[in-house]
C-alpha positions in Angstrom: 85.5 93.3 108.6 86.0 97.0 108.1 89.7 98.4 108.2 88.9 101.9 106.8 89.3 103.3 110.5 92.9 104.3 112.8 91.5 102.0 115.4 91.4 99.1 113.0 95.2 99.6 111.7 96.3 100.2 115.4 94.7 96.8 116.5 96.3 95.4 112.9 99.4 96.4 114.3 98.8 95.4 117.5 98.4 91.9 116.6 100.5 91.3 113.9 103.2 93.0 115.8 102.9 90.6 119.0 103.2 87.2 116.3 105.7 88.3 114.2 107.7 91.4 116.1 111.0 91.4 113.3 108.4 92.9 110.8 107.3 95.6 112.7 108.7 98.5 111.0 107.2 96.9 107.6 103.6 96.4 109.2 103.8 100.2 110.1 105.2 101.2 106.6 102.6 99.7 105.0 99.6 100.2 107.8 99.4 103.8 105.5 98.4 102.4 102.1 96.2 99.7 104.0 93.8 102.7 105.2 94.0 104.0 101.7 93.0 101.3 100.0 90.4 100.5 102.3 88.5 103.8 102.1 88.4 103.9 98.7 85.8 101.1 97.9 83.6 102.7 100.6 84.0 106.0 98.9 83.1 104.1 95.9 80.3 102.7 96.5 79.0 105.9 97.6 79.8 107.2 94.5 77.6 104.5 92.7 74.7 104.7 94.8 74.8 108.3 94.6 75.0 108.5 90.8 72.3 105.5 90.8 70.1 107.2 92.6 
């Protein structure tokens, strides 16, 4: 599953927020660093293959 895109995170949000609605605000606060951290082993492993080749 690939979450390194907005669309992802919105339908993250989207989801999680209809189960569990009282954590909203923390999904969202945290939705940010999620994007983050899932670009960066894409951009990573660009880096490798680049460097490899």
């Amino acid at each position: 599953m690939r979450f390194a895109n907005l669309s992802s995170v919105g339908i993250l949000l989207s989801g999680m927020g209809a189960m569990i609605p009282e954590r909203k605000d923390d999904l969202i606060a945290v939705s940010g660093k999620a994007l983050i951290a899932a670009t960066l082993p894409s951009c990573f492993t660009g880096l490798v293959v680049g460097i490899i080749y």
